[in-house]
C-alpha positions as CSV (number, residue, x, y, z in Angstrom):
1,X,24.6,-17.3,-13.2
2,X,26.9,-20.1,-13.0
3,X,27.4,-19.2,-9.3
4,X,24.1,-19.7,-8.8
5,X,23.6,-22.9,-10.1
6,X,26.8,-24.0,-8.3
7,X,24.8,-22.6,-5.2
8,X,21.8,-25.0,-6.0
9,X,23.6,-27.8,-6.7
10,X,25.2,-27.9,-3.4
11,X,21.9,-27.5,-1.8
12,X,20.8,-30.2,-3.8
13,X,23.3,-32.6,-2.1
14,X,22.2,-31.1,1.4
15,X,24.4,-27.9,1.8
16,X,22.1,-26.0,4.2
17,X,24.6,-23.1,4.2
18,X,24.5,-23.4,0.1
19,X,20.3,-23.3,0.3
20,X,21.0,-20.1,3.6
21,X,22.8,-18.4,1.0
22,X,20.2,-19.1,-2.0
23,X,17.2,-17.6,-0.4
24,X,19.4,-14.7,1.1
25,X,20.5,-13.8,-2.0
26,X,16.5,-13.7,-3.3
27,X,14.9,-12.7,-0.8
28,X,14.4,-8.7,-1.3
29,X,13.0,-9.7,-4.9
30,X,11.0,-12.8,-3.3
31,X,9.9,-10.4,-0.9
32,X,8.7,-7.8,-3.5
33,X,6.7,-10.3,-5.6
34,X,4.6,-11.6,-2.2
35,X,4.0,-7.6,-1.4
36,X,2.8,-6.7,-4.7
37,X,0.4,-9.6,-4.9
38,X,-0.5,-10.0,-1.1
39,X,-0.1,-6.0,0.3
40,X,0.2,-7.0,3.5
41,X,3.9,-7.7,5.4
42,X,2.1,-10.7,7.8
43,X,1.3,-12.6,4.8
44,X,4.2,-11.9,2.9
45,X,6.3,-13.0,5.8
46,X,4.0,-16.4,5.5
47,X,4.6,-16.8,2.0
48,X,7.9,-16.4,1.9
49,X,8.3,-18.8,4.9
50,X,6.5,-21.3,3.3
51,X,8.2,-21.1,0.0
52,X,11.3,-21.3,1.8
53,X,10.2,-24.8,3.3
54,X,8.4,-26.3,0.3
55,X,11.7,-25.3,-2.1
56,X,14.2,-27.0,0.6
57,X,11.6,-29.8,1.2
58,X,11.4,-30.8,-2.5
59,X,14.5,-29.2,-3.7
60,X,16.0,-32.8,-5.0
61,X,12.8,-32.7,-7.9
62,X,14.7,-30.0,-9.6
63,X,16.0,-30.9,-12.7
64,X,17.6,-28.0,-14.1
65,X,19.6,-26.0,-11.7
66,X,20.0,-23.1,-14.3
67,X,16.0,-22.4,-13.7
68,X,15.9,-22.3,-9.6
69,X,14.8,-18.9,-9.3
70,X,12.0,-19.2,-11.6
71,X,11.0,-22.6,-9.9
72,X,11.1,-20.4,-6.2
73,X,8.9,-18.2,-8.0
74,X,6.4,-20.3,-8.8
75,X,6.3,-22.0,-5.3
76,X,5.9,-18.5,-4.4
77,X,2.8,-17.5,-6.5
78,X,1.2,-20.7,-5.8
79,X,1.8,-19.7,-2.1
80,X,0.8,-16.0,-1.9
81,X,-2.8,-17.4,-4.4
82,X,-3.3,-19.8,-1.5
83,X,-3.3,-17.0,0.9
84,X,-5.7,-15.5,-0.8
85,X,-8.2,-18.0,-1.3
86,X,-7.5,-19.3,2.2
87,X,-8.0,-15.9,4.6
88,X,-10.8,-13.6,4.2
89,X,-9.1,-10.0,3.2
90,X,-9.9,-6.8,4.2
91,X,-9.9,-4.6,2.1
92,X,-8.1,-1.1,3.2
93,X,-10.0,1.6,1.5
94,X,-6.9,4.2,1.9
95,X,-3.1,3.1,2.8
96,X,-0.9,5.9,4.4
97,X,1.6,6.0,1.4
98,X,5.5,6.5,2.8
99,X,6.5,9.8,3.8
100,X,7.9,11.5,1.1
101,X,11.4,13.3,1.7
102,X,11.3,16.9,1.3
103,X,14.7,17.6,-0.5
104,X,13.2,14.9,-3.6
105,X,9.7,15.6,-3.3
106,X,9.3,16.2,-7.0
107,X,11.2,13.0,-8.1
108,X,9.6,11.4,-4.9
109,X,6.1,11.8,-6.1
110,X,6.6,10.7,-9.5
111,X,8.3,7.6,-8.3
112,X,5.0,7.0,-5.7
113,X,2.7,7.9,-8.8
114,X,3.7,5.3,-10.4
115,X,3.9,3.0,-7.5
116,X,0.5,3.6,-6.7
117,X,-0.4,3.0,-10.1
118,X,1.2,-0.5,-10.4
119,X,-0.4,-1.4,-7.1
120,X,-4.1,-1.0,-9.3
121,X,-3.6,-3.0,-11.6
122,X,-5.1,-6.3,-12.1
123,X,-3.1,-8.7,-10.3
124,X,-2.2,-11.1,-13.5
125,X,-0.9,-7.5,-14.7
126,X,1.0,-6.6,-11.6
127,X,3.0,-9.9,-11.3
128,X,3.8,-9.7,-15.3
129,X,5.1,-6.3,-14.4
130,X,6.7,-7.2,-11.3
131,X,8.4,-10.1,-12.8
132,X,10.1,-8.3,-15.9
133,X,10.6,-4.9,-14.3
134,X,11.5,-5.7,-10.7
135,X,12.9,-9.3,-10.9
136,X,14.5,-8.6,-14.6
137,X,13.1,-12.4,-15.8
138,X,13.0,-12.5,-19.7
139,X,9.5,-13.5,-21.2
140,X,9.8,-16.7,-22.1
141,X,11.0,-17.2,-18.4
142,X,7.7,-15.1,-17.3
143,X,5.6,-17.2,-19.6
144,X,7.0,-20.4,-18.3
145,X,6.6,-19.3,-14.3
146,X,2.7,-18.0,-15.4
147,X,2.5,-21.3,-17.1
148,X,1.4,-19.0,-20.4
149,X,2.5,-18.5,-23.7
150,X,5.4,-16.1,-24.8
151,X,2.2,-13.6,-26.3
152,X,0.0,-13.7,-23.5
153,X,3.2,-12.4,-21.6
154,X,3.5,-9.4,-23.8
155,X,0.3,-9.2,-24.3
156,X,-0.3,-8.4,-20.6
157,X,2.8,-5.9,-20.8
158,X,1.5,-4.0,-23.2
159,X,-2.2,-3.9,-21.6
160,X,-0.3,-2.9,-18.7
161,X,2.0,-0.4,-19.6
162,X,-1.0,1.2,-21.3
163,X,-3.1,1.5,-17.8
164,X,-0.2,2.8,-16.3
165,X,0.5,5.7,-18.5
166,X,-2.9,6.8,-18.2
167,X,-3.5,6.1,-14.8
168,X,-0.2,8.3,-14.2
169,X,-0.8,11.2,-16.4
170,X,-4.4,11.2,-15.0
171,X,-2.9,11.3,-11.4
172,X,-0.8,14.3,-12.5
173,X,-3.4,16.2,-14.9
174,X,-5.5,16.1,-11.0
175,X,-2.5,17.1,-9.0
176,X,-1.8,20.3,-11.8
177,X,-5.2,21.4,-11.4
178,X,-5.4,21.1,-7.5
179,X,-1.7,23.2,-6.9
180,X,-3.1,25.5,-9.3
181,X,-5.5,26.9,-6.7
């Protein structure tokens, strides 16, 4: 962590390479975040783009380098909700999920139940999901990204671990019945 904030605070006294290595280092989990909440690689791609320029454009209003990623995150929500309220979405009734490999196909399908699953959820359930499971941010970090309290954070875990184990062993209860044939 204390590489990190090193990292910013060269950035913050105009270090391009120092912000470069900053966003390369987040990007995969940046990148994550704008897919589970946008679905759609265009707009991710303009999310992230913009995040990229409204971080390095107002990167000296940082106070604490210490909480840099959760600040990038927030410029990221606030991006990918603008999206949303900006562009008319079409909804895709079916996605093509990602061909499965044969030689893991029963680890595979677990993994892609429960990918599936996440992507149903309630979007101010996915990104509380996405944030402590996929981006490993503590809750009070979560609740201060979400601009919530600490309970409505695990309040919305717990909501949405529920849906997920029943969505799942729903999903596999239907699969067990149809190989059964």
């Amino acid at each position: 962590m204390r590489e990190l904030e090193h990292e910013v605070k060269r950035a913050q006294l105009g270090d391009r390479e120092a912000f470069i290595r900053l966003f390369r280092r987040l990007e995969p989990e940046l990148y994550g975040l704008a897919n589970s909440i946008l679905k759609r690689d265009e707009d991710c791609a303009d999310a992230f783009q913009e995040t990229t320029l409204k971080a390095y454009k107002s990167l000296s209003t940082l106070q604490k380098p210490k909480y840099f990623k959760t600040w990038v995150i927030r410029i990221l929500i606030n991006e990918c909700n603008q999206l949303l309220r900006s562009r008319e979405r079409t909804v895709v009734m079916a996605e093509v999920p990602e061909r499965i490999r044969t030689s893991n196909y029963y680890e595979d399908s677990h993994k892609l139940d429960l990918r599936e699953a996440v992507e149903r959820l309630d979007e101010s359930l996915r990104i509380v999901i996405h944030l402590f499971y996929f981006q490993d941010l503590p809750i009070k970090e979560i609740a201060s990204v979400l601009d919530i309290t600490d309970g409505a954070v695990r309040a919305r875990l717990y909501r949405a671990r529920g849906i997920l184990f029943d969505q799942v062993k729903q999903n596999r209860k239907g699969k067990l019945a149809y190989e059964s044939f």
